[in-house]
Residue, then its C-alpha position, 0 to 999 in steps of 0.5 A: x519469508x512467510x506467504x503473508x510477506x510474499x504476496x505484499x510483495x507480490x500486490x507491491x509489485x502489481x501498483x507500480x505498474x498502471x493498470x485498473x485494479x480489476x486488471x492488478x486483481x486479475x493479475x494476482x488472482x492467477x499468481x496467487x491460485x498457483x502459488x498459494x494453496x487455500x488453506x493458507x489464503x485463507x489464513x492470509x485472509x484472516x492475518x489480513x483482515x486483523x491487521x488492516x487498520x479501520x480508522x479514519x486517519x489511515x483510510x486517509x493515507x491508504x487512498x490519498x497518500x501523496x496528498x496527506x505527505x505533500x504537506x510534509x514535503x513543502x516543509x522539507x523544502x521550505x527548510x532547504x531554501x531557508x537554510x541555503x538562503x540564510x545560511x541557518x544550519x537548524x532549518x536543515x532539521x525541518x528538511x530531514x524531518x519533513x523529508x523523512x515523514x513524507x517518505x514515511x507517510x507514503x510507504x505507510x500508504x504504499x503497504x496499506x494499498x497493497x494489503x488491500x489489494x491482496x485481501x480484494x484478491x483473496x476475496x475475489x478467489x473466494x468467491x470465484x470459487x464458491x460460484x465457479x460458474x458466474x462471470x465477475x467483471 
């Protein structure tokens, strides 16, 4: 597994926990400084900055994913109810699909906030050690 898998991991592991996201940064930032040296932030940085998408849709998801598979998760369920309620065994295929989208969708949004909080991490690094002497708050 390379840096860049490890310290998704690492900022996956930081969302599940509540906390402000100065405090996840705050968490990482030491994880990342003994782990990580810079040459290789900076080459996580750069596959970071590459691969993030910018469009409309998947800000969307990186930032409302539960709201954007919500709808998804209606359709599994209303397929469930009427195919137990009908005995129709074809409305179970809306279960599968909506379930499987809305999991799909959230795990999307889940890896796109972790992207995000590690380059947020790198950049707070990066600047932190170009000004070692200013206080970020």
């Amino acid at each position: 597994m390379g840096q860049y898998e490890r310290l998704i991991l690492m900022a996956e592991d930081e969302l599940t926990e509540y906390s402000t996201d100065a405090r996840k940064i705050e968490k990482l930032r030491r994880k990342i400084g003994l782990s990580v040296s810079p040459e290789e932030q900076k080459q996580v940085k750069e596959t970071l900055l590459a691969k993030i998408p910018q469009d409309p849709i998947s800000k969307l998801v990186e930032n409302q994913r539960q709201t954007v598979a919500l709808p998804f998760w209606g359709i599994a369920g209303l397929g469930l109810l009427l195919g137990i309620s009908f005995m129709q065994p074809l409305d179970f295929i809306a279960t599968v699909l909506g379930g499987g989208i809305a999991i799909a969708l959230q795990k999307w949004g889940w890896r796109l906030q972790a992207q995000r909080l590690i380059l947020q991490t790198l950049e707070d690094i990066e600047k932190r050690t170009q000004h070692p002497n200013s206080t970020n708050n």
